[in-house]
MINUTOR-747929 format. One record per residue: residue number from 1; residue in three letters; x, y, z of N, C-alpha, C in turn. Coordinates in pm, 1 decimal. Example, Ala and Ser with C-alpha at 12.3 -4.5 7.8 and 13.67 -1.06 7.14 Angstrom:
# residues 2
{pos->1; code->ala; n.east->1319.0; n.north->-569.0; n.up->780.0; ca.east->1230.0; ca.north->-450.0; ca.up->780.0; c.east->1320.0; c.north->-330.0; c.up->780.0}
{pos->2; code->ser; n.east->1285.0; n.north->-225.0; n.up->708.0; ca.east->1367.0; ca.north->-106.0; ca.up->714.0; c.east->1290.0; c.north->3.0; c.up->787.0}
This chain:
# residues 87
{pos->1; code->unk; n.east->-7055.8; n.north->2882.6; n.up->-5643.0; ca.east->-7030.0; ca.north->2871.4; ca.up->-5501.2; c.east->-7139.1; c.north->2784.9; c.up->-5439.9}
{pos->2; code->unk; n.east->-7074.9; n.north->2699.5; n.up->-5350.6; ca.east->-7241.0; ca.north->2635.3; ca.up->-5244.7; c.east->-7277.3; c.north->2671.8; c.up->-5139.8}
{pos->3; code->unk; n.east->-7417.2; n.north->2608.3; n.up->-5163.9; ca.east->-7461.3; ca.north->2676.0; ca.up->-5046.7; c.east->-7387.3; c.north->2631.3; c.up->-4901.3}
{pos->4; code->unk; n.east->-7293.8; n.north->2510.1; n.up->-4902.7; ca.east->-7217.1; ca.north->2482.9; ca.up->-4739.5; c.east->-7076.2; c.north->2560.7; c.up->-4744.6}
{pos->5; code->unk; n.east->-7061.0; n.north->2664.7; n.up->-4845.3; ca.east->-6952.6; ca.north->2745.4; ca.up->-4817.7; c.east->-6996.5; c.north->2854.2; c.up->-4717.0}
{pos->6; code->unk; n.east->-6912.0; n.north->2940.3; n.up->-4655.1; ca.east->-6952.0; ca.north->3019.4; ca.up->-4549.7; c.east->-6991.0; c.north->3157.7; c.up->-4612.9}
{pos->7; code->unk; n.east->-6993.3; n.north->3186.5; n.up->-4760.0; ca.east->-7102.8; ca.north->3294.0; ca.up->-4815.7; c.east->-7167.1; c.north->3248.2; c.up->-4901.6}
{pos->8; code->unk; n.east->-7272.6; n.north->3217.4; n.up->-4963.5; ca.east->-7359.7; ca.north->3209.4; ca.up->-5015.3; c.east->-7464.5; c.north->3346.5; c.up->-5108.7}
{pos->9; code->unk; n.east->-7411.7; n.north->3353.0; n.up->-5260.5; ca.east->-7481.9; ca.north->3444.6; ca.up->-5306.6; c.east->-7575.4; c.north->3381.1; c.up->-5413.7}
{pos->10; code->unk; n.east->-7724.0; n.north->3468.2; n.up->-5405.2; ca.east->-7826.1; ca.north->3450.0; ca.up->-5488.2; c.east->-7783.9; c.north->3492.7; c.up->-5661.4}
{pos->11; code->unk; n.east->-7845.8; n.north->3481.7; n.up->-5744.0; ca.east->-7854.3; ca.north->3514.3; ca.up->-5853.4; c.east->-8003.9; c.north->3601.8; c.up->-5870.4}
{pos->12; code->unk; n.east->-8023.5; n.north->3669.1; n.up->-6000.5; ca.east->-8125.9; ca.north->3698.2; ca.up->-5955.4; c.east->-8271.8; c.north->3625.0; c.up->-5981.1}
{pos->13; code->unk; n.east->-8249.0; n.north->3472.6; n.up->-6078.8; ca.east->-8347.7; ca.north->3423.3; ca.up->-6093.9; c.east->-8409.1; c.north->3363.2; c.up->-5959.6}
{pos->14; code->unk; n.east->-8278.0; n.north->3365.3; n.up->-5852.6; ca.east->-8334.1; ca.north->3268.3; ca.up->-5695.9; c.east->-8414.6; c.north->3380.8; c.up->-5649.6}
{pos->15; code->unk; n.east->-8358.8; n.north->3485.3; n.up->-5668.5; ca.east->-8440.1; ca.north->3627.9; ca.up->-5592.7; c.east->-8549.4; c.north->3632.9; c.up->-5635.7}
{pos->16; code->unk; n.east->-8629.1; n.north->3618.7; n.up->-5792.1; ca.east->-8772.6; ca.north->3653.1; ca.up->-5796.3; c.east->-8835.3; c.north->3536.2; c.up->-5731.9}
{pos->17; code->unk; n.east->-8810.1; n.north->3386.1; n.up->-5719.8; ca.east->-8874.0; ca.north->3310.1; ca.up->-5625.6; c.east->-8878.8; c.north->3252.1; c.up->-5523.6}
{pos->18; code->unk; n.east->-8817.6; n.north->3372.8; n.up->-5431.1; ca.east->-8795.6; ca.north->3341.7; ca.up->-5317.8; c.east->-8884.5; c.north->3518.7; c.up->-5226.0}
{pos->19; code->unk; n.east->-8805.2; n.north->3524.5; n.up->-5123.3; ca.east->-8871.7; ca.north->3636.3; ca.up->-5063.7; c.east->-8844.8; c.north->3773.2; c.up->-5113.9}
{pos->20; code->unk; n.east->-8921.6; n.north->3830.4; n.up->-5059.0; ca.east->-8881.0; ca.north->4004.7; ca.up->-5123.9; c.east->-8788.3; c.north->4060.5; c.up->-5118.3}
{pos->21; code->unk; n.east->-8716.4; n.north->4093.2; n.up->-5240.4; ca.east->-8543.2; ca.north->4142.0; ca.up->-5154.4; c.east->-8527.0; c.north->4222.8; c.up->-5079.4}
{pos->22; code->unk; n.east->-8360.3; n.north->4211.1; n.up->-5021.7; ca.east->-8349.1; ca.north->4276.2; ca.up->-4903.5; c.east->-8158.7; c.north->4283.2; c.up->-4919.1}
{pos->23; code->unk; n.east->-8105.5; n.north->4391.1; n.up->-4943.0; ca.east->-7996.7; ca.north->4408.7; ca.up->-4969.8; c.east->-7889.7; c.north->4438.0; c.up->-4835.8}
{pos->24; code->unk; n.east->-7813.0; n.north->4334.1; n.up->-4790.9; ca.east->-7726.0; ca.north->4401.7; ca.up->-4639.8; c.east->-7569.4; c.north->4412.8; c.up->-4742.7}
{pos->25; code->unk; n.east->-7492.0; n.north->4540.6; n.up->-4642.0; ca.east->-7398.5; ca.north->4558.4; ca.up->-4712.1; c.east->-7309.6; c.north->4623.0; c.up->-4582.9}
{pos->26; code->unk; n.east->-7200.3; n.north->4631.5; n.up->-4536.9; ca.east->-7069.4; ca.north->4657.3; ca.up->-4450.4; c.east->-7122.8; c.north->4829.8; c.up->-4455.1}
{pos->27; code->unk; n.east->-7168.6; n.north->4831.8; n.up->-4350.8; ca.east->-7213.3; ca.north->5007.7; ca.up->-4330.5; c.east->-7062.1; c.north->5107.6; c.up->-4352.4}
{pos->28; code->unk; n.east->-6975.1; n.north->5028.7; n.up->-4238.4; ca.east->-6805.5; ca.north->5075.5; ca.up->-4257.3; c.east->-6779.4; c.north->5132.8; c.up->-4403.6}
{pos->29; code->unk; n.east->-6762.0; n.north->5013.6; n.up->-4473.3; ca.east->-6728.8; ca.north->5025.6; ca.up->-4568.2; c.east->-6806.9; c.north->5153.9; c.up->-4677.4}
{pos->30; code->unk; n.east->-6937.4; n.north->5135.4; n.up->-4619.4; ca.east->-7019.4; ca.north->5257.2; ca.up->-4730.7; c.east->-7013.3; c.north->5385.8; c.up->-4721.5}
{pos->31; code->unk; n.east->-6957.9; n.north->5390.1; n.up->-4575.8; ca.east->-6973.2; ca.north->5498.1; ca.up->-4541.8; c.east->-6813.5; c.north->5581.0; c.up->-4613.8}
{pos->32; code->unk; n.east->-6692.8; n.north->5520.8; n.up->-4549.8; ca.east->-6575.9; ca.north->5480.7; ca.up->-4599.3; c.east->-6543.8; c.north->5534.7; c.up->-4736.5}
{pos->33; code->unk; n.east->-6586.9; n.north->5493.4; n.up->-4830.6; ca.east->-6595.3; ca.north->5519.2; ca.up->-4988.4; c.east->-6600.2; c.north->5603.9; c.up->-5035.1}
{pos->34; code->unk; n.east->-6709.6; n.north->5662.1; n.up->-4987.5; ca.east->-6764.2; ca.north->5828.5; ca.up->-5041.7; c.east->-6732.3; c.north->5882.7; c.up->-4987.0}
{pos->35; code->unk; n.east->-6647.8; n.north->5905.0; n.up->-4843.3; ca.east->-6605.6; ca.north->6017.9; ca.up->-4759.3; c.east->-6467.0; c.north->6045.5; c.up->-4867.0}
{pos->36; code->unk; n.east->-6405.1; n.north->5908.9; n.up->-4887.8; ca.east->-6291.3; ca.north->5896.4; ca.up->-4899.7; c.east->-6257.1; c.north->5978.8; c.up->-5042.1}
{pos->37; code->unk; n.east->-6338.1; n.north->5954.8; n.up->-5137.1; ca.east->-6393.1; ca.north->5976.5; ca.up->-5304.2; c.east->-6440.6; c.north->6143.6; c.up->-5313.5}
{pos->38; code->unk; n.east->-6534.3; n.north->6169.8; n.up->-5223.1; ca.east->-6583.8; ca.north->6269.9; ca.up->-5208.2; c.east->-6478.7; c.north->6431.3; c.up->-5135.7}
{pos->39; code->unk; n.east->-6434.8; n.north->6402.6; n.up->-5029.3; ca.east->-6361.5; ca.north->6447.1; ca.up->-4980.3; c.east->-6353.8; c.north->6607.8; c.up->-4982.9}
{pos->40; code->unk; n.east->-6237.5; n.north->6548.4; n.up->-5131.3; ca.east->-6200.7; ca.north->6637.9; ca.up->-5209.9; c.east->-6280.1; c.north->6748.8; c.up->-5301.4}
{pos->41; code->unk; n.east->-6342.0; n.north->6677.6; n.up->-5319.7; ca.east->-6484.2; ca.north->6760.3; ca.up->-5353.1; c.east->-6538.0; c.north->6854.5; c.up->-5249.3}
{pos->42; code->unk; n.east->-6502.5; n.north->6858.1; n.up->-5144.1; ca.east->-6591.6; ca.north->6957.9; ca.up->-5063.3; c.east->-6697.4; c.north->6927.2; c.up->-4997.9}
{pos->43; code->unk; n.east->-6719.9; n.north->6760.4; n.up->-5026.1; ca.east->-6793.9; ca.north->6693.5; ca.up->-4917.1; c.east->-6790.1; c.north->6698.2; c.up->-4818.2}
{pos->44; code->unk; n.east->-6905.1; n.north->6695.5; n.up->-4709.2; ca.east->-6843.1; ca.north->6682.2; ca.up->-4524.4; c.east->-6928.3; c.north->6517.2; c.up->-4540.6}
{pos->45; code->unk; n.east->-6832.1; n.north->6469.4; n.up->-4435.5; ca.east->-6868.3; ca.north->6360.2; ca.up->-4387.3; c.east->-6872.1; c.north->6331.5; c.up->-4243.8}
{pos->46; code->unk; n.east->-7004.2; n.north->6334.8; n.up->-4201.5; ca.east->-7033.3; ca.north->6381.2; ca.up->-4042.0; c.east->-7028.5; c.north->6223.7; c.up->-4000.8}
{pos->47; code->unk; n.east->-6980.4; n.north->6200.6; n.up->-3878.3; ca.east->-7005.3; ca.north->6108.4; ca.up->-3803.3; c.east->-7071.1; c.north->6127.7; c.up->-3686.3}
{pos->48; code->unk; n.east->-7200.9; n.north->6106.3; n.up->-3670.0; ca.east->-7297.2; ca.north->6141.9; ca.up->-3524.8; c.east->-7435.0; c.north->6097.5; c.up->-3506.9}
{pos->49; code->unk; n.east->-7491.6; n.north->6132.5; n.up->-3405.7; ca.east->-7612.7; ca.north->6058.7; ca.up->-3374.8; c.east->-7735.3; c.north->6152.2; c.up->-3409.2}
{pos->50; code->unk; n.east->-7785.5; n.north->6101.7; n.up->-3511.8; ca.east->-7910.0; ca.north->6183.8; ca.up->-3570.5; c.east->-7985.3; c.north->6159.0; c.up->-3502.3}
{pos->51; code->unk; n.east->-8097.8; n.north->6274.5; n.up->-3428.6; ca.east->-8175.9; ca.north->6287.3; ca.up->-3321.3; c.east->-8295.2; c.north->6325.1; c.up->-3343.6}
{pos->52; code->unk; n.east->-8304.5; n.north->6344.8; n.up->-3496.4; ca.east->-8453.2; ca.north->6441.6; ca.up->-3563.8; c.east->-8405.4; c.north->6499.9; c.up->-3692.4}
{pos->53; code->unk; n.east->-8498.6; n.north->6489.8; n.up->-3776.1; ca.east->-8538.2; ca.north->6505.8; ca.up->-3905.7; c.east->-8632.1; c.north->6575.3; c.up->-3896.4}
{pos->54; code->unk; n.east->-8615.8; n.north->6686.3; n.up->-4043.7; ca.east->-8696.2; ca.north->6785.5; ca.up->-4107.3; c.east->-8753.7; c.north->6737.0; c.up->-4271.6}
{pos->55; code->unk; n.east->-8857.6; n.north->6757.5; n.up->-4300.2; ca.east->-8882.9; ca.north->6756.4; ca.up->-4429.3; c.east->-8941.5; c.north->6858.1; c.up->-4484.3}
{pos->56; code->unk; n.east->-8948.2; n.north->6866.3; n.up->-4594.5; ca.east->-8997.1; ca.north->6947.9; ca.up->-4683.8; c.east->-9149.1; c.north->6961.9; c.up->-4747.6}
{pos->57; code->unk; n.east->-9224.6; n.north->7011.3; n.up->-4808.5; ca.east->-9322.5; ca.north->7040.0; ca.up->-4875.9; c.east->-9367.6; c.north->6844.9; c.up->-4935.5}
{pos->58; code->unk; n.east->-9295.3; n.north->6802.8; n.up->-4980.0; ca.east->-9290.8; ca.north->6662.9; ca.up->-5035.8; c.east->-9278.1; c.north->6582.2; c.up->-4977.5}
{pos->59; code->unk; n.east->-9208.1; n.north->6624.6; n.up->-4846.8; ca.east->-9196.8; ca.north->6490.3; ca.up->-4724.3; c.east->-9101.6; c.north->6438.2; c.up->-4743.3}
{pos->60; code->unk; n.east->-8972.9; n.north->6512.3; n.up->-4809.7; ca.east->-8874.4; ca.north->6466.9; ca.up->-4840.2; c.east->-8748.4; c.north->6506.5; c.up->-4738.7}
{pos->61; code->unk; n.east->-8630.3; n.north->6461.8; n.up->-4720.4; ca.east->-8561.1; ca.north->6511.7; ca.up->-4563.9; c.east->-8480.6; c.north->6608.4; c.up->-4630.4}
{pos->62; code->unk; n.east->-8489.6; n.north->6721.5; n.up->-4572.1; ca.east->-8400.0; ca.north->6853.8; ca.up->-4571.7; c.east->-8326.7; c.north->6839.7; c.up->-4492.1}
{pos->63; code->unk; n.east->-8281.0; n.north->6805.3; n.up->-4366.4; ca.east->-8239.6; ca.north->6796.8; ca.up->-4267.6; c.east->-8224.3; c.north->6741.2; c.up->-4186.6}
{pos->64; code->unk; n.east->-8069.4; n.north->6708.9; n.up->-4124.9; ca.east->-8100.8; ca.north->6605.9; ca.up->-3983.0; c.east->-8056.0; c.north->6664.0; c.up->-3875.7}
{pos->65; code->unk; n.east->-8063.8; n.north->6682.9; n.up->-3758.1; ca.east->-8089.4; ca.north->6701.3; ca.up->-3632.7; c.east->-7999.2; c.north->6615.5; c.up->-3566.7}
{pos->66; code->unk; n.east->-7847.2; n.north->6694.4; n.up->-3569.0; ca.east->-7741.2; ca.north->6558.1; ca.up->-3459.4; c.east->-7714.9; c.north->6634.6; c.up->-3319.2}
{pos->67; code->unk; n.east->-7679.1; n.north->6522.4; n.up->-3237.9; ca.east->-7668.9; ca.north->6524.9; ca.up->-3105.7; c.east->-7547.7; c.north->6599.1; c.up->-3096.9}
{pos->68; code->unk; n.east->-7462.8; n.north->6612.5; n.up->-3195.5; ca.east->-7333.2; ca.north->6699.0; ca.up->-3132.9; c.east->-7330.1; c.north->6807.6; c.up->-3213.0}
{pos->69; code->unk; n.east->-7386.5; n.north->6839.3; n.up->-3358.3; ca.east->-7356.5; ca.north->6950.8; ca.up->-3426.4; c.east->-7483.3; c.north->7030.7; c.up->-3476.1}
{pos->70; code->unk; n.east->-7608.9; n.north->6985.5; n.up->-3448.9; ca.east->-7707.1; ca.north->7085.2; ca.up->-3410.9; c.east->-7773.8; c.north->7021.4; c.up->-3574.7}
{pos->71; code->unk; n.east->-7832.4; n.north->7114.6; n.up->-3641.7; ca.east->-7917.1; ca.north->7075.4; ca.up->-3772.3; c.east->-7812.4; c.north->7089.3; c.up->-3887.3}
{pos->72; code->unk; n.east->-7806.9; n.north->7007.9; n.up->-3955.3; ca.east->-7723.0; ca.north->6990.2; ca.up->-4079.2; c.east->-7842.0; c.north->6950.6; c.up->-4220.9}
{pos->73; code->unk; n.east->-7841.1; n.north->7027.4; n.up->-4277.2; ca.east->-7937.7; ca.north->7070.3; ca.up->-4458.3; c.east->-7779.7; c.north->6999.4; c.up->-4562.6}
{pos->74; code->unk; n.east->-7884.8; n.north->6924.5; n.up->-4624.7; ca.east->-7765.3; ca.north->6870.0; ca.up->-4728.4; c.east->-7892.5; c.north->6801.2; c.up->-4841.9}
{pos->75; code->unk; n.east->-7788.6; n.north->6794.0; n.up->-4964.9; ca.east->-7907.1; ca.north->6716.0; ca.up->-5073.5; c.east->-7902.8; c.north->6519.9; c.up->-5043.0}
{pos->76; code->unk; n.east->-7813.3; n.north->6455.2; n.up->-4988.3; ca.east->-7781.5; ca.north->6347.4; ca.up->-4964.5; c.east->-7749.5; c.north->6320.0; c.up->-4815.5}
{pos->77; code->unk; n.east->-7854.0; n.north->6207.5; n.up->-4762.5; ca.east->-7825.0; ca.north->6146.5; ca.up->-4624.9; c.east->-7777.1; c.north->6012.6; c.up->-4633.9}
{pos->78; code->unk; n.east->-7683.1; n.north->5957.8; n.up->-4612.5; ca.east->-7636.5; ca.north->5821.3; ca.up->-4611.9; c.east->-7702.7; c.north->5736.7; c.up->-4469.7}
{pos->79; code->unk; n.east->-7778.7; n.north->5628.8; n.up->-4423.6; ca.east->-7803.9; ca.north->5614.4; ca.up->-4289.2; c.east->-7720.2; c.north->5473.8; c.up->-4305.0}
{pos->80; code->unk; n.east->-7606.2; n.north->5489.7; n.up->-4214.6; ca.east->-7481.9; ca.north->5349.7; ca.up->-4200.5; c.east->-7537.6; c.north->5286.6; c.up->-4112.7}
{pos->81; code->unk; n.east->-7650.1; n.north->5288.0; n.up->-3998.4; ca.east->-7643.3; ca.north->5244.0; ca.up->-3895.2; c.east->-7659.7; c.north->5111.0; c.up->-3875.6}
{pos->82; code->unk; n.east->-7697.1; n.north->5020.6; n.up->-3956.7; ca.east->-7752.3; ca.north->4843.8; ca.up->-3968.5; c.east->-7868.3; c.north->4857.7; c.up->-3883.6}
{pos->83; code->unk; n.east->-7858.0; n.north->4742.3; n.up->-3845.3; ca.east->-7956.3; ca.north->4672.3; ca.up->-3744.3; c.east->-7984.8; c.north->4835.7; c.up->-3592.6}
{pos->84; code->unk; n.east->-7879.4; n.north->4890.7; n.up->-3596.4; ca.east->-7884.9; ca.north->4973.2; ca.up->-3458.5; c.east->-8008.4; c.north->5120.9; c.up->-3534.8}
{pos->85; code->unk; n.east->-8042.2; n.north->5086.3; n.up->-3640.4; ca.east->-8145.3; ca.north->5216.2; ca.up->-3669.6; c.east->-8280.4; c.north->5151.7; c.up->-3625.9}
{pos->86; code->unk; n.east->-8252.9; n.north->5036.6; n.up->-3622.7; ca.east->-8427.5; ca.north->4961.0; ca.up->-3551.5; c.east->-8431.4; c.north->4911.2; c.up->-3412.6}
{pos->87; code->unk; n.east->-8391.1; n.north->4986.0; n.up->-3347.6; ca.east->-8367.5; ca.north->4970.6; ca.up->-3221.8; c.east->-8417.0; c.north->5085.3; c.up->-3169.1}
């Protein structure tokens, strides 16, 4: 592919001499996947505004803190938000 097409992907020999990587990916979509996959499994897949985090002994997150459903404890946090988590 070239680089004057309208996507442009690295390999990974361009990646070690160039800048430090940095992986962007369709939050939609990630989020999407595993709700979808998971589901059935007995997964919840919350959609909401995390307001505060808990950690553990290790500093690891036990918990997030949403604006509509109060504290939610799980072994896996997905954060979809892009660019709007650095804001």
């Amino acid at each position: 592919m070239s680089r004057e097409s309208s996507v442009y992907r690295t390999n990974v020999a361009e990646q070690s001499t160039s800048s430090p990587i940095a992986y962007h990916c369709d939050a939609t979509l990630l989020a999407d996947y595993p709700a979808r996959l998971c589901g059935c499994a007995g997964v919840t897949h919350v959609l909401d505004d995390v307001v505060d985090r808990g950690a553990d002994e290790r500093g690891w997150i036990s918990y997030v803190t949403t604006a509509n459903r109060g504290d939610l404890a799980g072994d896996l946090f997905v954060d979809c938000t892009g660019f709007a988590a650095c804001c």
